[in-house]
N, C-alpha and C positions, 0 to 999 in steps of 0.2 A: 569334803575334799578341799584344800589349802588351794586357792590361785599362785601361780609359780613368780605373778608377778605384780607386783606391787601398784599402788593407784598415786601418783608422785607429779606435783606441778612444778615448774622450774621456767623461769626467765632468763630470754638470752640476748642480746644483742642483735636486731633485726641484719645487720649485718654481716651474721657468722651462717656459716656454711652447715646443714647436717649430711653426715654421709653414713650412708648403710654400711650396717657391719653386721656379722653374723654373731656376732659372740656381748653383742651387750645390745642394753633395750633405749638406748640414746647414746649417738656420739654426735656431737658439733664442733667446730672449729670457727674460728679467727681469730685476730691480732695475736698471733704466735700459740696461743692457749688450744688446747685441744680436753673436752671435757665429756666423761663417759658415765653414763648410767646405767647401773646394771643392780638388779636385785633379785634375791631367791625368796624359797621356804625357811626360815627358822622362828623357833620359838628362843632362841638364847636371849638374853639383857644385853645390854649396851655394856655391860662391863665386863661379860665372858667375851665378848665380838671384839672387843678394843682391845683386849691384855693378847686373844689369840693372831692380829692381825699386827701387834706391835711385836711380838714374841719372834714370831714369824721371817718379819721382812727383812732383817739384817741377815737371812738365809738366802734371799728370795734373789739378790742380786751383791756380787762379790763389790764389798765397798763402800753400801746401802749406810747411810746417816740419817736415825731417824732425830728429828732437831725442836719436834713439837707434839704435846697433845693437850687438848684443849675442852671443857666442854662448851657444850655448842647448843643455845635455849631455841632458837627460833623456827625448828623445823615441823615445830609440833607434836614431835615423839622424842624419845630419849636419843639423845646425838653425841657424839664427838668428832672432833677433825685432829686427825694426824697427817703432821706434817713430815716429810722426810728430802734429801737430797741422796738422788740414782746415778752415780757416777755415769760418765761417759762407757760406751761398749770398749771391750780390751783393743779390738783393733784399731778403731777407733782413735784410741788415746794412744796406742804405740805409733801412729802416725804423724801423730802432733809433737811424739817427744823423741822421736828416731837421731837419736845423735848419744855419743857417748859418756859415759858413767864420769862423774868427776873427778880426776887424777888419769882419766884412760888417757894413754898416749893416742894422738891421730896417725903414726907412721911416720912423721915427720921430724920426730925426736934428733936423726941425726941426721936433719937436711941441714943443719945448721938456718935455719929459714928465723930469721927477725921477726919480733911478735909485730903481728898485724891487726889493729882493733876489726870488729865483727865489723862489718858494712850495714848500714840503714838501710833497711828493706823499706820502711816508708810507710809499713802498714801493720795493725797485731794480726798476729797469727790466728786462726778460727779461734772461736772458743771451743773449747773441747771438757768443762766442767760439766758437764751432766744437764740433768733435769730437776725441776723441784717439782714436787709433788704435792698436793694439799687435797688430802684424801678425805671425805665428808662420813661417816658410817651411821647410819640410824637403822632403831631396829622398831617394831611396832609390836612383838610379842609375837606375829606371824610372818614377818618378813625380816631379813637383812636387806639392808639398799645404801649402794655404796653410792658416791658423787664423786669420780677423780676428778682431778683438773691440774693438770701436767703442760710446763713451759720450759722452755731452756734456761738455765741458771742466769744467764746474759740479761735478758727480759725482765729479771726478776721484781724490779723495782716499777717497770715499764706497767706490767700486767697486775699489780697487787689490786687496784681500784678494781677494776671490771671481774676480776676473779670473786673478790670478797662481793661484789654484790650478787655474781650469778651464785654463788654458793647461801646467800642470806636468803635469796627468791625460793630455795626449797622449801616445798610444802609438802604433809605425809597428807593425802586425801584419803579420808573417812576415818573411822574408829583405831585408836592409838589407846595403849596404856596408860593409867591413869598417872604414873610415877612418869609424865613428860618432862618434867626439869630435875635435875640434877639435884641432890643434895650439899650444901656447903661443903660435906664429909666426904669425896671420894676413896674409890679403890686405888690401892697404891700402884702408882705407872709402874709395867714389868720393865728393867733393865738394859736394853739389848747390849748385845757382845759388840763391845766399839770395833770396828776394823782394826787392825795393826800394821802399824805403818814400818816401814823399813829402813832405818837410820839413811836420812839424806847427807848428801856430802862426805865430806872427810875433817878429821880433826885436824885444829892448827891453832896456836898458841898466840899471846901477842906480839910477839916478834916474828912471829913469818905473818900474822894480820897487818900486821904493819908492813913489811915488803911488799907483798901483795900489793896491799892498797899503793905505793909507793909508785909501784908498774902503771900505774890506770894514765894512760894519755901520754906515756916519754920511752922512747927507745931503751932498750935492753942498758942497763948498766953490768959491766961485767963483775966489777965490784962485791952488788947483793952477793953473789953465789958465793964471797967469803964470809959473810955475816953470819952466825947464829939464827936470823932469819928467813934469809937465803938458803941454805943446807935444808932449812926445816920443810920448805915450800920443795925440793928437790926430794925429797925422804918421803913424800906424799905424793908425787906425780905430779904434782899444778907447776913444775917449771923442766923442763928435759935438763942434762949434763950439762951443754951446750948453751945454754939458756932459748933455747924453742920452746913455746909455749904450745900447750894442746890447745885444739880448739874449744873444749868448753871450758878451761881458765880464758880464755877469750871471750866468752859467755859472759862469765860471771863481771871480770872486766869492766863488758860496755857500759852499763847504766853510770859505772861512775865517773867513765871518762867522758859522758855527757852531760854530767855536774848534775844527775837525780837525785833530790832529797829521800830520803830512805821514812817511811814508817816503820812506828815502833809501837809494838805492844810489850808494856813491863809490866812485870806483876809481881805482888809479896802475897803470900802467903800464910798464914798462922803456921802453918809446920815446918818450912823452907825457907831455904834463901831467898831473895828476891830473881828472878829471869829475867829475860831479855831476847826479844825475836825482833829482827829486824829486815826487813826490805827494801830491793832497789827495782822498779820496773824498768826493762827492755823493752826493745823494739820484736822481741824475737823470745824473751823470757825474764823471769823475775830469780836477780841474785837474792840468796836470804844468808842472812849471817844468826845464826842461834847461841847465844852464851853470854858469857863478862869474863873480865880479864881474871876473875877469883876461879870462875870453874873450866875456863877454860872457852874454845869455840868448835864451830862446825860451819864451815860453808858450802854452799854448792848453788847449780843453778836450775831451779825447777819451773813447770809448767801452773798453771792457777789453781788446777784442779790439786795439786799435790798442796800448794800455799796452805788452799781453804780449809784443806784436813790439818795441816799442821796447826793454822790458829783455831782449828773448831775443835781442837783437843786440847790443845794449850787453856782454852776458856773453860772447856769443860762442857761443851753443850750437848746437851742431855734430852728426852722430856721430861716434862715434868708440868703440875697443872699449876693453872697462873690464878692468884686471887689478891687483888688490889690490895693495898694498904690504905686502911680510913685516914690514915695522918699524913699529907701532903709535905710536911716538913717537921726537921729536928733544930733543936735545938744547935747552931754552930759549933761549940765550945764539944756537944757528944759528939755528934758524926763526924765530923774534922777529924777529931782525936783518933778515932774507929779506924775511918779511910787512911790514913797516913801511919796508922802502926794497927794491923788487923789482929795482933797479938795482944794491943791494948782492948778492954769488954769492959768502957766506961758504964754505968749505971742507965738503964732506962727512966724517963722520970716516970715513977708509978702509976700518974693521972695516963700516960700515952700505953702504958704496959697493959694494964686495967680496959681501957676503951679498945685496944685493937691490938687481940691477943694474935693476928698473923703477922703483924708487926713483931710481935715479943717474940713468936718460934723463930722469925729469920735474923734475929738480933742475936737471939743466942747460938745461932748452929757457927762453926768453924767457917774463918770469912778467908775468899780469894779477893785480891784488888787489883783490876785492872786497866792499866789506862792506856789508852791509843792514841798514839799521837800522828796526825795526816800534817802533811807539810801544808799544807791550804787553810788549816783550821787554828783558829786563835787561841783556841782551847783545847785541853783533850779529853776525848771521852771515858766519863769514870764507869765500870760497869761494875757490880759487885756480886760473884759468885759465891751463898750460901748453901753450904754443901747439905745434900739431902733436901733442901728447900727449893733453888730456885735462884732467879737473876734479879737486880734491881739496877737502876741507873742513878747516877749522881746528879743531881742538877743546880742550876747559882747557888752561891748561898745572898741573902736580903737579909734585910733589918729583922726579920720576920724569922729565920732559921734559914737551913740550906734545903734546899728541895730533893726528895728519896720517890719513889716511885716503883712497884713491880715493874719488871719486862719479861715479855714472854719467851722462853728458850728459843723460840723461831725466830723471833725478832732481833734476839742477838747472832742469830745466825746471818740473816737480811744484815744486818751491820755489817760484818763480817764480809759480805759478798758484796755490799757498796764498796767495800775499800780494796779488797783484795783487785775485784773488777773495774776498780777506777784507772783513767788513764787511757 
């Protein structure tokens, strides 16, 4: 007869609180973290348990981003960790974003009422971006044993230390499969159905982007309403007849009549144009402007959690498994070339091709390039999305070559939530 439950050591922070719960065989809590163990009967692999609980979970909760998987050596049985981000509950998030659609008139259309910038509330509004998830699963041949460890997206950067060490402290106690570590070769990560997002904002060309912008900080000029730009801003609902503004063209507005420098994420593409998403933080919400003057724009004013989807799909983050590159650097004259036209696929030198053929697969798959650019930062961050592969980061270039480095699909997520969340 099979024990239902597993024999499993884990370290925690003398600190954290445990509290009984009926439905799992350990829950603790502190510093924002709450982390649950629970394990049953199975005889599955670590590679049917991981494709069935990745397949799964973009069902499991409407919105669900799974953003990492990983294998995982130290548990003493066969392991992986997926990562994922659980949006906020619906009510939840309709709380935080209860105000109207961008071009909606407020009623006000023919009060004839002078635009009014938004008022400084003084403070950000909750967070309202979900939870991150960093789900541990190991199997032993007779057991599944899951490790969650679930914090508020907010924390994210707060909690990563004490997370990653309570999750390295597991240990599977007594007899495990002999196949405990991983082979270089894994199974290929299942897919999951990204969420679909629903076109934010409204379109608008560079001439009503420029009116617009034009508004930010100066009284109504009756003039615009004759321009080409003016009309176009009217034809879309971001300006009333009258020239009354709705309130969330007042939204969008503040950050720049408070002189916010905007981030930017651009990127080219091997198959595409180059893009363009940019952002302004608020006291109350984040304007974002999406396009170039070639394809055209879209603006509107959203909450972070809608942001973080916007740029975690824009990047492309995926799972996917991470395995180092032996060659800490290229050659300047290649990668330079590469990063700045990803449509150029200068030559590997063969000695780098030859020693470190996961180098070669992500040199050859189809490149995205993306750079982020934070008003605070002297630099921008280069990230390079190889399709079917994986992420890497750009680093200096030296006498020595420019520095390349894998990054993990989670990791670029964590980026993603540093910036979004900054401010």
């Amino acid at each position: 007869m099979t024990d239902r439950t597993a024999r499993v050591s884990i370290a925690r922070p003398a600190s954290w609180a445990t509290v009984h719960a009926a439905d799992a065989d350990l829950r603790t809590t502190g510093d924002g973290v709450t982390v649950t163990v629970r394990s049953r009967p199975s005889d599955n692999g670590i590679a049917d348990e991981t494709a069935a609980l990745v397949a799964r979970l973009p069902g499991s909760v409407d919105g669900v981003l799974v953003v990492g998987c990983d294998p995982w050596g130290s548990a003493g049985a066969p392991a992986r960790l997926v990562e994922y981000h659980r949006p906020a509950p619906p009510l939840e998030a309709a709380a935080a974003t209860d105000r109207p659609a961008v071009g909606e008139s407020d009623g006000t259309e023919h009060g004839h009422e002078p635009h009014r910038p938004v008022p400084a509330v003084g403070h950000r509004a909750p967070d309202r971006t979900g939870v991150f998830v960093s789900h541990l699963l190991v199997t032993t041949g007779r057991h599944r044993i899951d490790v969650v460890a679930e914090r508020p997206l907010a924390v994210l950067d707060a909690t990563d230390d004490v997370v990653a060490r309570v999750l390295e402290s597991v240990r599977v106690v007594g007899p495990a499969p002999a196949a405990a570590h991983p082979s270089r070769v894994l199974e290929d990560v299942p897919v999951p159905v990204r969420p679909t997002l629903a076109p934010f904002g409204v379109p608008v060309d560079a001439e009503a982007l420029a009116a617009l912008q034009g508004m930010a900080g100066r009284r109504w000029n009756p003039a615009v309403l004759r321009s080409p730009g003016g009309r176009a801003l009217i034809d879309q609902g971001l300006v009333g007849r009258f020239g009354t503004v709705p309130s969330l063209t007042s939204a969008v507005l503040a950050p720049w009549e408070a002189g916010v420098d905007p981030v930017t994420l651009e990127q080219q593409r091997e198959d595409g144009p180059a893009t363009r998403l940019r952002w302004w933080r608020g006291d109350a919400a984040v304007t974002v402007l999406d396009g170039t003057e070639e394809a055209g724009f879209r603006i509107g004013s959203v909450d972070d959690a809608t942001l973080l989807a916007l740029a975690a799909g824009r990047l492309g983050v995926t799972p996917s498994w991470t395995f180092a590159f032996a060659t800490p650097r290229l050659p300047a004259a290649v990668l330079d070339r590469r990063v700045e036209d990803p449509t150029a696929r200068p030559d590997l030198p063969v000695a780098v091709r030859t020693a470190d053929p996961v180098l070669a697969r992500f040199w050859d798959a189809p490149w995205t390039v993306s750079h982020l650019r934070v008003p605070t930062r002297p630099r921008p961050v280069t990230v390079v999305h190889a399709a079917g592969v994986g992420f890497a980061r750009i680093g200096r270039a030296t006498a020595e070559g420019t520095a390349i480095r894998v990054e993990a699909s989670a990791n670029v997520h964590r980026l993603l939530v540093r910036t979004v969340l900054a401010g």
